[in-house]
Each structure stands twice: as structure tokens, then as C-alpha cells.
C-alpha positions in Angstrom: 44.4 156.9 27.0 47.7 155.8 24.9 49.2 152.5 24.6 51.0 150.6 21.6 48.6 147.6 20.8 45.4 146.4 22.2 44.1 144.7 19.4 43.0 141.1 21.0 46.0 141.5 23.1 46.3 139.1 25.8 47.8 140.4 29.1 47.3 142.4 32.2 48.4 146.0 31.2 45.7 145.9 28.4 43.3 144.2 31.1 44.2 147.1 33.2 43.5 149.7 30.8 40.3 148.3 30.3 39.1 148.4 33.8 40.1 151.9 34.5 38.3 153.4 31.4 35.4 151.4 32.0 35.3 152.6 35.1 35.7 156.4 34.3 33.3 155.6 30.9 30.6 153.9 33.9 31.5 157.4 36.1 30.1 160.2 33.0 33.5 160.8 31.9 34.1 160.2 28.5 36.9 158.0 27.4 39.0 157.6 24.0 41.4 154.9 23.7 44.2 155.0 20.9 46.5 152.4 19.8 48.2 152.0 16.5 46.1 149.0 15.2 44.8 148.9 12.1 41.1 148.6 11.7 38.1 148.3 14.5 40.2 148.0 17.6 38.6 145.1 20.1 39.5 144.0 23.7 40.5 140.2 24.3 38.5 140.6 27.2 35.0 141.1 27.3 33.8 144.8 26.7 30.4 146.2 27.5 28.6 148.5 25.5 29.0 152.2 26.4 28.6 155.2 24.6 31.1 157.1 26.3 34.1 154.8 25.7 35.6 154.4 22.2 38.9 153.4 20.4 40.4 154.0 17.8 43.6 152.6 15.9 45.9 155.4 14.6 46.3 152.5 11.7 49.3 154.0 9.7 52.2 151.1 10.2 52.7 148.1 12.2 52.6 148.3 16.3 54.8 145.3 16.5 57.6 146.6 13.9 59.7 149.4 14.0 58.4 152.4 12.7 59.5 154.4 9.7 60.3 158.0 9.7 58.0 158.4 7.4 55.2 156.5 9.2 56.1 158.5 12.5 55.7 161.7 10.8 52.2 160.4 9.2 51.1 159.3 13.2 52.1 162.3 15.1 50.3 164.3 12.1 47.1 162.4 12.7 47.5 162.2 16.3 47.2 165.8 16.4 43.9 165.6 14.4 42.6 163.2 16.7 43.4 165.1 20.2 41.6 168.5 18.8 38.8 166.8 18.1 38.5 164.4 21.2 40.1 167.8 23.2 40.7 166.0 25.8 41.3 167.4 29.8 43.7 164.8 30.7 45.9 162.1 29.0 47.4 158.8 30.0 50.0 157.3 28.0 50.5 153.6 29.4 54.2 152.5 29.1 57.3 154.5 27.6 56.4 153.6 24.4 52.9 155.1 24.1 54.6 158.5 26.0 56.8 158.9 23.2 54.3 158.9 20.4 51.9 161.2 22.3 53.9 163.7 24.1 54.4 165.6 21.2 51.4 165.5 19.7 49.5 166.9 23.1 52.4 169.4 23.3 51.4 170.8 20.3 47.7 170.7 21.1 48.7 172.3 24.7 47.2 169.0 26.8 49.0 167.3 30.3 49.8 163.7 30.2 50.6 161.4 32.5 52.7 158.3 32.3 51.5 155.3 33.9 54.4 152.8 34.2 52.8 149.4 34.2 56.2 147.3 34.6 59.0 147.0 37.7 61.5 149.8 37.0 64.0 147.0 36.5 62.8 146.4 33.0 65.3 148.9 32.4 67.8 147.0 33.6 66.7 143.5 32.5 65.6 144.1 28.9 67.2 145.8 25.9 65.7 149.0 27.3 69.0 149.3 29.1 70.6 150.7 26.7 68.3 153.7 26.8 67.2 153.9 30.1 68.9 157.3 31.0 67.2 158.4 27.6 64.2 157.4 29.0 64.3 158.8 32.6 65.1 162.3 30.9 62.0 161.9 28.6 60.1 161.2 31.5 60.8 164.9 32.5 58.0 166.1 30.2 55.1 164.0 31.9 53.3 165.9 34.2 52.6 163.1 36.6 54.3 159.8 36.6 52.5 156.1 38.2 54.1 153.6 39.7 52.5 150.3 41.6 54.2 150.1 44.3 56.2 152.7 46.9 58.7 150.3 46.5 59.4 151.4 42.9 59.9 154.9 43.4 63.6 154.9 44.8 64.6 152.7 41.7 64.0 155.8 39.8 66.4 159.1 39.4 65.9 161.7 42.3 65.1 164.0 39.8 61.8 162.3 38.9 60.6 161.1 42.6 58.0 164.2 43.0 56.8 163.2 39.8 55.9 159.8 41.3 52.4 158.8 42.2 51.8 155.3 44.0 48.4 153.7 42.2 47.9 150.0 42.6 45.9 147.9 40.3 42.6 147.2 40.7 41.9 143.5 41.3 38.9 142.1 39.1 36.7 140.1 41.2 36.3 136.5 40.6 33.3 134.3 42.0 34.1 130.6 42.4 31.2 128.9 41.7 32.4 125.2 41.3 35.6 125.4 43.2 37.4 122.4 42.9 37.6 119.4 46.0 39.7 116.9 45.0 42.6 116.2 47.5 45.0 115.8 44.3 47.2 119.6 44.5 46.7 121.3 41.7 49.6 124.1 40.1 48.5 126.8 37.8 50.5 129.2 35.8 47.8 131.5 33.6 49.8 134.4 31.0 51.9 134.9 28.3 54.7 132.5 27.1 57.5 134.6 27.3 60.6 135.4 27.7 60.1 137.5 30.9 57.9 134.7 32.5 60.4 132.2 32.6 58.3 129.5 32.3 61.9 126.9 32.2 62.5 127.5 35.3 58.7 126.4 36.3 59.3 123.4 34.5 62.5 122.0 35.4 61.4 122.6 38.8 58.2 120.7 38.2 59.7 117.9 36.6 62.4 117.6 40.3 58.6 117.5 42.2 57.3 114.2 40.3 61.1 112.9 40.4 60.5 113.3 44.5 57.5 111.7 44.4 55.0 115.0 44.2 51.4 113.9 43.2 50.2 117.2 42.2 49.8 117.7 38.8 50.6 121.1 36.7 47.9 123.0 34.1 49.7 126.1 31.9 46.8 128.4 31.0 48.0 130.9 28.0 49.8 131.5 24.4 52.8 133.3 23.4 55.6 133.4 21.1 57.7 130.9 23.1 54.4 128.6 23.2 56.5 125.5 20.8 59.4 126.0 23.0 57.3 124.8 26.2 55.6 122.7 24.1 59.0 120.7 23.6 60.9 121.3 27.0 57.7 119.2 28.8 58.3 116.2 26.2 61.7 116.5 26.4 61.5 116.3 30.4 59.0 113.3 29.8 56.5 115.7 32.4 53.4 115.1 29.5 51.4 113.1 31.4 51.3 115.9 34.6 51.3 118.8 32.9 48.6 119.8 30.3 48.2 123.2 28.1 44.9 125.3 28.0 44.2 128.0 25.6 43.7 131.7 27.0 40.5 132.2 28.6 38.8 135.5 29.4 37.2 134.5 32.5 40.4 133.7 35.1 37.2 132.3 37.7 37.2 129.2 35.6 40.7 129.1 36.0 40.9 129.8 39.6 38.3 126.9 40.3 40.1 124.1 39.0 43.6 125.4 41.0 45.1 125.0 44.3 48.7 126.7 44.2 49.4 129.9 41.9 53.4 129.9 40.2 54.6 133.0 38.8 58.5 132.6 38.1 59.1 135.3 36.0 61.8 137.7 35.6 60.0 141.0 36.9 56.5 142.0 36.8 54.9 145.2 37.5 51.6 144.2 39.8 50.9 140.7 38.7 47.4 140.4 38.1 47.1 136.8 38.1 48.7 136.8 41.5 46.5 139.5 43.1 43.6 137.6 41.4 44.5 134.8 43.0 44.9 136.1 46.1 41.7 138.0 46.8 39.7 133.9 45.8 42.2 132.2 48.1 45.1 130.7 45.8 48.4 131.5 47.1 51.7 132.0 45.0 55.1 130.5 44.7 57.4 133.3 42.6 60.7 134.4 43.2 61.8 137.0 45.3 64.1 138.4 43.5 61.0 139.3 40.9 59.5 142.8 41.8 55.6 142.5 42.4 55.9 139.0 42.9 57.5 140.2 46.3 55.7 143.0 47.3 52.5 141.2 47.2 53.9 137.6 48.6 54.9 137.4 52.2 56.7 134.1 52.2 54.8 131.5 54.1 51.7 133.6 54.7 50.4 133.6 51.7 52.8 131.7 49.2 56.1 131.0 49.5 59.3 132.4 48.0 62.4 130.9 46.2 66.0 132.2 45.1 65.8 132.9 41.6 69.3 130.9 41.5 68.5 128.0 38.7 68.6 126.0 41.7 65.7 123.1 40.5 66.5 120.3 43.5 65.5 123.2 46.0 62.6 124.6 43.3 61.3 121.2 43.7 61.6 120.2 47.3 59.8 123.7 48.0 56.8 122.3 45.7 56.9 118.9 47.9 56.4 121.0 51.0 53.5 123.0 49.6 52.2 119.9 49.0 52.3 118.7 52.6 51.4 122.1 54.2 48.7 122.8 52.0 47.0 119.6 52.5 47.1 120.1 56.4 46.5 124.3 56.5 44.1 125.1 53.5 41.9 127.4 55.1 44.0 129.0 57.0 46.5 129.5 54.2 43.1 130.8 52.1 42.2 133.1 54.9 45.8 134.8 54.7 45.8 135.1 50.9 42.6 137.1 51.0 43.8 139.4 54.1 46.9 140.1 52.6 44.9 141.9 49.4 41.9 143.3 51.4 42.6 146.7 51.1 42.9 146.7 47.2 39.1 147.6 46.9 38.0 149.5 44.0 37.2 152.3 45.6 40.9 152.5 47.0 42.3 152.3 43.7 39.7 154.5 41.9 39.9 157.3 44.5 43.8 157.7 44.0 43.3 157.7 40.3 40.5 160.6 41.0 42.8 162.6 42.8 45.4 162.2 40.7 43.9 163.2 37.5 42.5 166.4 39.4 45.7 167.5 40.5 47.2 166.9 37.9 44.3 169.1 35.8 45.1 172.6 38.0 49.3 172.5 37.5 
């Protein structure tokens, strides 16, 4: 299994890639994951022990800097070394980047790969990808299978790669609640990065329109990032600090889910947003917008969270937060009912099954 950096990384895609090799590792299949850290490669989240799942940093550059020409030369040349002696059957590369590192490297050594996207399709439209994108969907040629999260993803994508398209959802970790919060005062969570694609403004500015209407609920931010100072400021600046607090990244989201009432997930586009399935399968709904893919395919609005125009619009962001406050005090349970129903079928041995199949078919091409 491919990706760029795992390194102590915090965020679903390496959460993800965890699960499914633990998973296989658990099954008697062995597992190798590479990265191009430097050093002994660890998980943020919590690894056990097993002797047939290792990683290994390819260790020759910096993951989070351009690469050299020289320094890709020196990778694909130990790449090579590593997949002869690994040998694996099948590969997954997880994200564009990690495909374009290893697809020539398991060419050489005559190996399939398969790319597992892990993001919306309109990354390519909303990121500085775009200006590749059509380099990218050609690339994606070469991959002998390609994953997506939803069916709703596949017709984003060139006609010419469609039967390349395989729909495998995320697993969602299972949380138990064991001190699962009472008080009647709502609670609003937002657990992730700090980042650009989250949008975590537009979460605020909303917020602060709530209290300015007389919300009571109060706001808890659960993550780190690069934009972390930035939030930091905006919530003293929108004089919000006594309803909002900050908590560090933790690796069990249950601890997180007990002390919240309402998910929030406002970013720009996700790919299937853990925290929201997460949430879903203990009983937390999610506001998001609808224009974010993921958000929307797993959100009904008014089922089991609500939706909102992604429009800058923060008098309506804020009236919406006043009337979750009102209907979730009245409809709890049977909000919490409809949350877990909507993600029923995501069972692990859905997930696992298609991921089975896949890699067998993909094997006898």
C-alpha cells in the first residue's frame, strides 16, 4: 500500500489506510505499507502489534516538499528494490500522488496497481490540481482498477475511465459511548484538520450570528493544523472566546463523541468524511453544506442533519444553528435513531467484501 506521508499524520485517509491493512494483516494476508518518511514510520492512531503488517519510509527527500530530479531518480530506484523483495500480488496507491511514484516502479517489476481515490473528484476543480487534472485523468489510464466512495463520483470522471471505477465506501470505526453526555446545554463539535479545505470561517462567523440570536449552545474545535493561529485569532477577534474552546487531537473520537450533541463539517469538499459517518453510526447528526461532496451524500437534510447553501450567507448559517437548537431539544431520539439508520448498512463486512472482490478481480486481468 502507497501513500505520500503517514508519519504521525493526523487525518482520515491515513486512518483509513490503517483500518484496511489491519484488517487484511488480521485476515493472513501480509501487508507492507510505504511512505516517503524518513526513519521508523508510526501511525497517529493507535497500532496493534502484528507480524504481518510493516512500513517502511522510502526516506530519501522530504514528503511535504517538492522533490528533486535527482531524489525522484534515487526513490523509484529503491522502490524497485523494495517491491522485488516484498513481491507483492496486488498494490494500492492511495491518492494521485502515491500513483505517480509507484506506477513505474511496479511496471518495471511487472505488478497491478490500483488507485484508491480518497477525496471528491472536485478536488480537481477546487485545488491547484486543476491545472493538471486532464494530466491526471490520462495517468489514471495505467491503474488497473480505480476506487471511488461514492456512485455519485463516478460521472465526475472522463468516460474513458468509468469501467475502471469501483464504488468502495469507508469503513466506519466503531465508537462505544460510555459516559455520553446529559446536560440539556447543546453542544457543537467540529473534530479535524485546520485547513484550508475545511473552512473552519465560515463555522465561525456562523457561530458567532447563533450567540448574537441568543443560541445557548456552546462550540468545542477538536484538532491542529497549519491554519490553527488563524482560528485562534478570528474567535478573539469575533469576541466568541468564552463559547468556543480548542482541544488538542485525540486518537479516540468516542471521547469526543460523548461530550457532543450536533456534528459541523463546513468544508469545501470531502471524500467520505469520517468524522461524519462516525458520528452518525453513535447518534450525532451533521450540519455541512450541500454543495460539499460527502457531506451530501451521507446527509439527508432534516433526517439526520441539516444542510445549508455554501453562499457566505452567516444570518441564515446562524438562524439554522437556532433551530437545531430548538428541534434537537424536542426530537433527540428520534433524530439519534435516524442518524444510525441512515449508516446501517456500512458494516465491515460490506466494506471488506467489496475490497475482497476487488482485489481478486483485479489479480486474474
Amino acid at each position: 500500500m502507497f501513500t505520500r506521508s503517514i508519519n504521525n499524520v493526523l487525518g482520515g485517509l491515513e486512518r483509513q489506510i490503517f483500518e484496511i491493512s489491519k484488517y487484511f494483516s488480521n485476515n493472513g494476508y501480509k501487508v507492507l505499507i510505504i511512505s516517503l518518511d524518513s526513519g521508523e514510520v508510526s501511525s497517529f492512531y493507535k497500532q496493534e502489534t502484528n507480524s504481518k503488517l510493516k512500513w517502511e519510509g522510502i526516506g530519501i527527500g522530504n514528503p511535504n516538499l517538492k522533490a528533486t530530479i535527482l531524489e525522484k531518480i534515487k526513490r523509484q530506484i529503491k522502490l524497485v528494490k523494495i517491491i522485488k523483495e516484498f513481491d507483492p500480488d496486488i498494490s494500492l496507491s492511495f491518492m494521485i500522488g502515491s500513483f505517480i511514484y509507484s506506477r513505474i516502479p511496479l511496471f518495471i517489476c511487472k505488478k497491478k496497481l490500483i488507485l484508491s481515490e480518497r477525496n471528491s473528484p472536485e478536488i480537481y476543480n477546487l485545488t491547484s490540481a486543476k491545472k493538471y487534472k486532464h494530466f491526471y485523468f490520462i495517468l489514471m489510464i495505467f491503474a488497473n482498477k480505480i476506487t471511488v466512495q461514492f456512485d455519485s463520483y463516478k460521472d465526475k470522471y472522463p468516460k474513458y475511465l468509468r469501467k475502471k471505477i469501483i464504488t468502495i465506501p469507508n469503513a466506519i470505526v466503531e465508537h462505544k459511548l460510555i459516559n455520553k453526555r446529559t446536560n440539556k446545554t447543546l453542544r457543537f463539535i467540529y473534530a479535524g484538520r485546520f485547513s484550508f479545505q475545511k473552512q473552519l470561517p465560515k463555522l465561525l462567523y456562523g457561530f458567532q450570528r447563533f450567540k448574537q440570536l441568543g443560541g445557548l449552545a456552546n462550540l468545542t474545535l477538536v484538532g491542529s493544523g497549519e491554519r490553527e493561529s488563524e482560528i485562534i485569532n478570528l474567535i478573539t477577534e469575533l469576541e466568541i472566546q468564552d463559547f468556543v474552546e480548542i482541544k488538542q487531537p485525540e486518537q479516540d473520537m468516542a471521547k469526543i463523541f460523548e461530550t457532543a450533541d450536533v456534528n459541523c463539517l463546513f468544508s469545501l469538499w470531502e471524500g467520505f468524511p469520517n468524522s461524519v459517518a462516525e458520528g452518525l453510526r453513535v447518534g450525532i447528526p451533521t450540519i455541512g453544506f450541500k454543495e460539499c461532496a460527502g457531506v451530501s451524500d451521507l446527509i439527508t437534510d432534516g433526517y439526520n442533519g441539516w444542510l445549508v447553501s455554501d453562499d457566505s450567507n452567516y444570518e441564515l448559517i446562524g438562524k439554522k444553528f437556532v433551530e437545531i437548537e430548538k428541534i434537537y431539544m424536542i426530537d433527540s431520539a428520534i433524530i439519534q435513531e435516524n442518524c444510525k439508520r441512515s449508516v446501517a448498512k456500512y458494516t465491515n463486512d460490506f466494506v471488506y467484501s467489496k475490497w475482497l472482490q476487488l482485489l481478486q478481480s483485479t489479480q486474474v486481468l
